[in-house]
C-alpha positions in Angstrom: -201.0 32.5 87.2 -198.2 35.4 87.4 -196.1 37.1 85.0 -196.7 38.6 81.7 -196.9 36.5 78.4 -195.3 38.4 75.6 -198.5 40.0 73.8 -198.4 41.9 77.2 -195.1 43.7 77.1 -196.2 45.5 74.0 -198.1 48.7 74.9 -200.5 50.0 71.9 -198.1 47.2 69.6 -195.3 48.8 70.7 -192.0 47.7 72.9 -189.4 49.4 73.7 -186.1 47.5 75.1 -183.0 47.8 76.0 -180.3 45.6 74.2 -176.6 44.0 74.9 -174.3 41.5 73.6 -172.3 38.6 74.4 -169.6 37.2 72.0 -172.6 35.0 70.7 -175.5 37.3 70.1 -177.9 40.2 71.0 -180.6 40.1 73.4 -183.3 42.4 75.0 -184.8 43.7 78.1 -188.2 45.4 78.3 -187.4 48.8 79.3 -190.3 48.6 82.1 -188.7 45.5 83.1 -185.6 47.7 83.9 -185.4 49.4 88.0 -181.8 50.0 87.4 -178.4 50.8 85.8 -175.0 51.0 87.6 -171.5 50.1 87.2 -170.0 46.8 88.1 -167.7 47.5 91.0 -167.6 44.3 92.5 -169.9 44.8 95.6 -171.3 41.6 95.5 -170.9 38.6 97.6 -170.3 35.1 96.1 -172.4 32.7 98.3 -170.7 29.6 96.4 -168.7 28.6 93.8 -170.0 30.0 90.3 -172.0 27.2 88.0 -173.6 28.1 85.1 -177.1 29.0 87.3 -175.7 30.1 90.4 -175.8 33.4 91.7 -174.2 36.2 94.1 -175.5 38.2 95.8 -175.6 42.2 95.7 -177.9 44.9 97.9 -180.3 47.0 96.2 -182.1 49.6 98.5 -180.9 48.0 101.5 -182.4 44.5 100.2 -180.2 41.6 99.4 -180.7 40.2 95.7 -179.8 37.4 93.6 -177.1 38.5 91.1 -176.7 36.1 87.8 -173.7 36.2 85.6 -175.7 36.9 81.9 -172.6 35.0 80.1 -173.0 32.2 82.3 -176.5 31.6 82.0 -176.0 31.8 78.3 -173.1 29.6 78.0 -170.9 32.3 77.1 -167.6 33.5 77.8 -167.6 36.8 79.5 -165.5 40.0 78.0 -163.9 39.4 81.8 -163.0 36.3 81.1 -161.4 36.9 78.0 -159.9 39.5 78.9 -158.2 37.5 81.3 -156.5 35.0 78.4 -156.0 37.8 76.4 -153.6 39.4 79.5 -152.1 36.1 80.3 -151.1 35.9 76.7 -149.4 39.1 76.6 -147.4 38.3 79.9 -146.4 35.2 78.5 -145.4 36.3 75.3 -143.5 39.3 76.5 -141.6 36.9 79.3 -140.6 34.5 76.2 -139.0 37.8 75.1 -137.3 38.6 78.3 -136.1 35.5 78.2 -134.9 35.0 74.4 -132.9 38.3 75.1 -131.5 36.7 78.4 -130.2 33.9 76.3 -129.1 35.6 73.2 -126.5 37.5 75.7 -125.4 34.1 77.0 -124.4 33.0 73.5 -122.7 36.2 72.9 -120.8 36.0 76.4 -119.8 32.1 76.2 -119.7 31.5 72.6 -122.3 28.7 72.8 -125.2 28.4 70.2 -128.2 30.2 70.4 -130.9 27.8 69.9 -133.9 30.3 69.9 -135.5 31.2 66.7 -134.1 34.3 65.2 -137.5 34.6 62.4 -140.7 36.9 64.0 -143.0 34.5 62.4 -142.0 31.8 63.7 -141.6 32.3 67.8 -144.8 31.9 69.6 -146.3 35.5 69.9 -145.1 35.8 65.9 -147.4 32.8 65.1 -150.1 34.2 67.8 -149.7 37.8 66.2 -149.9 36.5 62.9 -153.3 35.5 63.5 -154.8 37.8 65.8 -158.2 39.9 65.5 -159.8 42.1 67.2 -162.9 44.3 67.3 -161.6 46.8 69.4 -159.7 49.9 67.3 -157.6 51.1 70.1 -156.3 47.6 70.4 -155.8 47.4 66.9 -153.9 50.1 66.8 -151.5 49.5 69.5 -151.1 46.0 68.2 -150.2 46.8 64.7 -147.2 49.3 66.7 -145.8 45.6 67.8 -144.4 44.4 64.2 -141.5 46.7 63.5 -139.6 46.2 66.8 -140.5 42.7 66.6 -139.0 41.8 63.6 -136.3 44.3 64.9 -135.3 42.2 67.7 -135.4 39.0 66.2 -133.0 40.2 63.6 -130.9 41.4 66.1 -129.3 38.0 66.5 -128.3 37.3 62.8 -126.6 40.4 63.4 -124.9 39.9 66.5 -123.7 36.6 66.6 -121.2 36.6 63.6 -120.0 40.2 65.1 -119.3 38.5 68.4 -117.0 36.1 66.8 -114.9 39.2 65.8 -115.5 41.7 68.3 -117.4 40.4 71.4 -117.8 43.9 73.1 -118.6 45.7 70.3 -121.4 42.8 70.2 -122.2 43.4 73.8 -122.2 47.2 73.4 -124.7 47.0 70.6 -127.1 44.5 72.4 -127.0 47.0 75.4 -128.4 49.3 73.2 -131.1 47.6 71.3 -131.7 46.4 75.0 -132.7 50.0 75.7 -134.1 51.2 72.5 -135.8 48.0 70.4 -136.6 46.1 73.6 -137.5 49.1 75.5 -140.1 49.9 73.0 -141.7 46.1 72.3 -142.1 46.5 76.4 -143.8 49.5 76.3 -146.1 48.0 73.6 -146.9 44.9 75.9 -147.6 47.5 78.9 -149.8 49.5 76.2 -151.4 46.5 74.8 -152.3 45.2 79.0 -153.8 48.8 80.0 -155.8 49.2 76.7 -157.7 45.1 77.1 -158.0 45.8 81.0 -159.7 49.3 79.9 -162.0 47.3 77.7 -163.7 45.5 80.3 -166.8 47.5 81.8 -169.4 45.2 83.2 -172.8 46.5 83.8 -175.4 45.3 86.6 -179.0 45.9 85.6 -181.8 45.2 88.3 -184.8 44.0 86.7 -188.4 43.7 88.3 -189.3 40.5 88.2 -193.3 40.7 90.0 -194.7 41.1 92.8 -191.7 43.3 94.5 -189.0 40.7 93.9 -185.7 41.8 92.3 -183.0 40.7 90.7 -179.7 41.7 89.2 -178.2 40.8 85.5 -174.5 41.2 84.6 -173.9 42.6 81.4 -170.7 42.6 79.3 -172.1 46.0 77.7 -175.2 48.0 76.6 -175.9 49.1 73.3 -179.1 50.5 72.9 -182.7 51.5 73.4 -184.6 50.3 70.6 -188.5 50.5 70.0 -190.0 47.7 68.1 -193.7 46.6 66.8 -195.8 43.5 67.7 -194.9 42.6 63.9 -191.4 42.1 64.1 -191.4 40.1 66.6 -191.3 36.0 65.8 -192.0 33.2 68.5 -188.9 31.2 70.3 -190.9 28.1 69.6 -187.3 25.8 71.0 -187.5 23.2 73.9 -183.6 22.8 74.2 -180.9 25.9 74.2 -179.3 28.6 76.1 -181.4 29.6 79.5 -184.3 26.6 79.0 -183.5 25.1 82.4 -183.6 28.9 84.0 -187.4 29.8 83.0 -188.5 30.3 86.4 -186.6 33.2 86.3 -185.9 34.8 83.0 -187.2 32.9 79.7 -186.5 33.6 75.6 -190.1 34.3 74.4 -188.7 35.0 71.2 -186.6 37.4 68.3 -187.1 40.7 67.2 -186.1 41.9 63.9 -186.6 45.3 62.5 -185.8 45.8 58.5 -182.5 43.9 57.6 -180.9 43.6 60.6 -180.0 40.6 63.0 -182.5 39.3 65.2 -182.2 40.2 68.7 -183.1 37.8 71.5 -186.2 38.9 73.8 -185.8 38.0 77.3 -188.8 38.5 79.4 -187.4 38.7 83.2 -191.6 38.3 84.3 -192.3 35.1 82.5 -196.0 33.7 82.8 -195.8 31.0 85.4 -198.5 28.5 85.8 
């Protein structure tokens, strides 16, 4: 047999780990399970097309090694990936914008009806706004900016419609403006809102030794912590079905660890006992 069962990561009752998240939940690494920390930079090589237990590959002291996707073999979505939606949701919001503008000048210069909506709640980023979260305070904060000149520019066309029937340059004159100003700034506020998600994404590839010199690397959305715990607060995994069953050859869930009232985190031993 090879590997280590799970009474044997605990020195003297004792284990200390390091821990991450997905969007799901919190695992753990043995720390002496751990060679090595380093940035995601995208140095790795995809030998086929990703599945949930496929693998790239990346080089560690000159050695080629198998590279799994954590989120993926967890069934998760990666920070990456929604960071991607999140970003293709802003650039399609803010082009619905470009384009409401476009058309609002178009009824101003040909008299025709303006068949977009003129309330915020009620286009789609005002009904996508309306309702969305986020953990992240720097995003918060520049997404809360996005209401006032929102609201601004949708009002802009209860205004300048009637005054176009009276004075179509003066109409034109003051769309030009809000063009510059109210527009100006809900685009800045989409740029903002792009740099700050895009800033948010910092994957992490740990290398983990898995016995008898073979290596492998984990990406990570994030991590959060060292923690120590005891051999009592930690409770079997005592599943047949779930995330990472099929990949126990690999890495395999012996169980949870809960200290005092907290969650439990999910062990992960990357040396699992092998018959």
């Amino acid at each position: 047999m090879s590997g280590k069962n799970v009474e044997s990561l605990f020195t003297e009752g004792r284990l200390s780990v390091i821990t991450f998240s997905t969007r799901d939940a919190t695992f753990a690494i043995p720390l002496e399970q751990v060679r090595y920390i380093e940035k995601d930079v995208e140095r790795n090589i995809k030998v086929d097309q990703q599945t949930q237990f496929n693998h790239e590959v990346i080089t560690f002291q000159n050695r080629a090694v198998p590279l799994y996707d954590f989120c993926n073999l967890t069934g998760s979505k990666s920070a990456t990936a929604q960071a991607e939606d999140l970003l293709d949701t802003l650039n399609a919001r803010e082009q619905d914008h470009i384009e409401w503008v476009a058309e609002l000048e178009k009824a101003i210069k040909t008299k025709t009806p303006f068949t977009k909506t003129t309330d915020p709640n009620k286009c789609a980023f005002g009904i996508w706004y309306n309702k969305f979260k986020t953990n992240d305070k720097d995003l918060e904060e520049v997404m809360e900016k996005f209401d006032q000149p929102h609201r601004r520019l949708h009002e802009m066309a209860a205004e300048l419609l009637p005054l176009s029937e009276i004075n179509q340059d003066e109409a034109l004159a003051k769309l030009k403006r809000e063009r510059t100003t109210t527009f100006g700034a809900l685009r800045n506020l989409f740029e903002n809102a792009r740099e700050r998600v895009t800033a948010t994404v910092r994957p992490i590839i740990v290398f983990v030794e898995q016995g008898k010199n073979k290596i492998s690397a984990l990406r990570l959305d994030n991590i959060q912590d060292i923690q120590t715990y005891g051999l009592n607060d930690f409770s079997d995994d005592e599943s047949t079905e779930g995330i990472m069953k099929r990949k126990s050859d690999e890495f395999l869930i012996e169980g949870y660890l809960r200290n005092g009232d907290g969650p439990p985190i999910i062990l992960i031993n990357c040396q699992p006992l092998k018959a």
